[in-house]
C-alpha positions as a Markdown table, in Angstrom:
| # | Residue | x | y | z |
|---|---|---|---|---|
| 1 | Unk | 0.0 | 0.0 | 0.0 |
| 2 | Unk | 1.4 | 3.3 | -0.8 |
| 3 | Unk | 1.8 | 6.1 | 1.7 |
| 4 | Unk | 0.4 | 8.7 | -0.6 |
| 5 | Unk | -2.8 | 7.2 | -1.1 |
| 6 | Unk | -3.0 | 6.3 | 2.9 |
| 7 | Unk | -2.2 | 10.2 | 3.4 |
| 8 | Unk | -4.7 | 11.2 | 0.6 |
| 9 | Unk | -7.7 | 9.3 | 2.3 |
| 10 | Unk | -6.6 | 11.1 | 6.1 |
| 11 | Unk | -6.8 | 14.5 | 4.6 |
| 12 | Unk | -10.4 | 14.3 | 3.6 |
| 13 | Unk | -12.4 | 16.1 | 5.6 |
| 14 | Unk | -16.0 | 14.7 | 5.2 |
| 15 | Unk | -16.1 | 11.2 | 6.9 |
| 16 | Unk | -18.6 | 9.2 | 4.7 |
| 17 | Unk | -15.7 | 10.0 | 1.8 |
| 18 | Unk | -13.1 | 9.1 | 3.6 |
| 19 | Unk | -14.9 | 5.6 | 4.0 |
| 20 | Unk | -16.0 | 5.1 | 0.8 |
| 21 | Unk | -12.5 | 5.9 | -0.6 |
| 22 | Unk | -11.1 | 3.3 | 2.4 |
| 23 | Unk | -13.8 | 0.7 | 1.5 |
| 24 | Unk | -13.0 | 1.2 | -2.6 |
| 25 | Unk | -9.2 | 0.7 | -2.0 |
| 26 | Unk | -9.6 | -2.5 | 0.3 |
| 27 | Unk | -12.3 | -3.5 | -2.9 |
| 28 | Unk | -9.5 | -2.6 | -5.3 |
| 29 | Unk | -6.8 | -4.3 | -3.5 |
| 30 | Unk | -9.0 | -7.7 | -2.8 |
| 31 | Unk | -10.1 | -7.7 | -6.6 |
| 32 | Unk | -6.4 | -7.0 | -7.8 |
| 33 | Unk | -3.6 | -8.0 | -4.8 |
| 34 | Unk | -1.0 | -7.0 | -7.1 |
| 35 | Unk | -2.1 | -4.2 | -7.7 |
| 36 | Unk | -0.2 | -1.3 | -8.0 |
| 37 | Unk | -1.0 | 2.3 | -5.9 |
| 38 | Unk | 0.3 | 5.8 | -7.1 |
| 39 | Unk | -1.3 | 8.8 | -6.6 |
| 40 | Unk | -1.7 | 10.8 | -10.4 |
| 41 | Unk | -3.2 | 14.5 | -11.4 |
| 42 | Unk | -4.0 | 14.3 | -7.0 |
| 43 | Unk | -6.2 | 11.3 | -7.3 |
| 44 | Unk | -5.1 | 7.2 | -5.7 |
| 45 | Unk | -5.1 | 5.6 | -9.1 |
| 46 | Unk | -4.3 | 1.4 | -9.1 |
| 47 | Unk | -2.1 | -0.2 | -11.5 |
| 48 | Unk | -1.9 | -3.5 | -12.5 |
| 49 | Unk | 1.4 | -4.1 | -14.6 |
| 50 | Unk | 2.0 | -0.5 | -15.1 |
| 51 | Unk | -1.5 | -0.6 | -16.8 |
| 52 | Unk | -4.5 | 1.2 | -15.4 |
| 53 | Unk | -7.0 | -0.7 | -13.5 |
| 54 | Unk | -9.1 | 1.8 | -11.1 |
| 55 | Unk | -9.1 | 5.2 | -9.8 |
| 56 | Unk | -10.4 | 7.3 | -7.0 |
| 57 | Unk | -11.7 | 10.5 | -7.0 |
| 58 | Unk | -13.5 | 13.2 | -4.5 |
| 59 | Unk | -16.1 | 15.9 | -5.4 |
| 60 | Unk | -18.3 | 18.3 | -2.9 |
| 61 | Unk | -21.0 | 15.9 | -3.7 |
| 62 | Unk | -19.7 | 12.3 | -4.6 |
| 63 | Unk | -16.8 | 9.9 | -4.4 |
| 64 | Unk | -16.4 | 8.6 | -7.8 |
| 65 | Unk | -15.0 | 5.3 | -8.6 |
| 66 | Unk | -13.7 | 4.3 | -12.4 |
| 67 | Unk | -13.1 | 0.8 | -13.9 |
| 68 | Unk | -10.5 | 0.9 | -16.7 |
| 69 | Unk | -10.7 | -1.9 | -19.4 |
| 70 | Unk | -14.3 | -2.1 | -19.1 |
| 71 | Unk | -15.4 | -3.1 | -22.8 |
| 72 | Unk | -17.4 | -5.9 | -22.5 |
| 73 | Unk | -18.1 | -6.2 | -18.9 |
| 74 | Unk | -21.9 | -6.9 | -18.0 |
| 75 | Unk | -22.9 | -4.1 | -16.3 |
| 76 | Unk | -26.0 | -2.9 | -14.0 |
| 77 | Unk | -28.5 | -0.6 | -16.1 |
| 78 | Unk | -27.9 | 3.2 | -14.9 |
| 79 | Unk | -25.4 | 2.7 | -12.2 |
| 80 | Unk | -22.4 | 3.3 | -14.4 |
| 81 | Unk | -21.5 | 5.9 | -17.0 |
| 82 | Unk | -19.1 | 6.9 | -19.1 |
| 83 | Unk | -17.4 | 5.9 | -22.4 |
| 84 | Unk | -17.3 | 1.7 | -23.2 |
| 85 | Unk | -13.2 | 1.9 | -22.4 |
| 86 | Unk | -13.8 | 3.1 | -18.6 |
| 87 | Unk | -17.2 | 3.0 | -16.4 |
| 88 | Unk | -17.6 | 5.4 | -13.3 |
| 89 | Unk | -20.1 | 4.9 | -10.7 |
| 90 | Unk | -20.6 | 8.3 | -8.4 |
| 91 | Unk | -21.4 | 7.6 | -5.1 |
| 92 | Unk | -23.3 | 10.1 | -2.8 |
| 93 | Unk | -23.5 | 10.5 | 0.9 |
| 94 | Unk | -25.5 | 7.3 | 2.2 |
| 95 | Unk | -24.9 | 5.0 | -0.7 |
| 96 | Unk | -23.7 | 1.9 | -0.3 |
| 97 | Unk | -21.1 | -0.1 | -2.4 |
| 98 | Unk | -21.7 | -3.1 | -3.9 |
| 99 | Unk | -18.6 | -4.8 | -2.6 |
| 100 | Unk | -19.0 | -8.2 | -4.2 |
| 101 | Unk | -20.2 | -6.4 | -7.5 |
| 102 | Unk | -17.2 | -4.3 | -7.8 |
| 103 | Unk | -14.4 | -7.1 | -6.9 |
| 104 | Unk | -16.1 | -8.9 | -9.7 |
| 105 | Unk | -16.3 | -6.1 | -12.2 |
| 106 | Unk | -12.8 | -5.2 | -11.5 |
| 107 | Unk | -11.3 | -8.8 | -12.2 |
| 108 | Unk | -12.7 | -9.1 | -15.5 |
| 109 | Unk | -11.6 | -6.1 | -16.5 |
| 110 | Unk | -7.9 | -6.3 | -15.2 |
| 111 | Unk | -8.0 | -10.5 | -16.2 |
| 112 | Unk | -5.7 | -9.2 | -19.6 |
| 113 | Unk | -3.5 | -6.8 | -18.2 |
């Protein structure tokens, strides 16, 4: 685990986003145990051979959460958006992540790289 991301999660000052990013890097890091941490343009982005896999980001409203690689992952209608290559899901205060759907998501799409 990289000190930079650990640091990056302490500094954020509204709790439930500071969970959510904790919860999506212990998700990353179960779906992808080699994987990779670095922070990049001051977000925790995950590597998996040099390659990107996932990355983190923080809004005033959301945490966001995207899945590199994603062509041809089945995915749930309207939770995702974004162009066929990456999928983002923004969470909001009080959301809950689908652990088990994410870990999955996020092997398939890292299986090739």
């Amino acid at each position: 685990m990289s000190g930079e991301v650990t640091t990056f999660i302490e500094a954020i000052d509204q709790p439930w986003q500071a969970e959510l990013c904790t919860e999506l890097r212990e998700i990353v890091l179960q779906a992808i145990p080699e994987a990779q941490e670095r922070m990049q343009y001051k977000k925790p982005h995950f590597l998996k051979n040099g390659k990107y896999a996932a990355v983190i980001s923080t809004s005033k409203a959301a945490v966001s959460f995207t899945i590199f690689h994603a062509d041809g992952l089945t995915l749930p209608e309207g939770l995702f958006e974004g162009p066929s290559e990456r999928k983002t899901i923004k969470l909001k205060q009080g959301q809950t992540v689908e652990g088990e759907l994410l870990v999955s998501l996020l092997r398939q799409a890292s299986a090739a790289l």
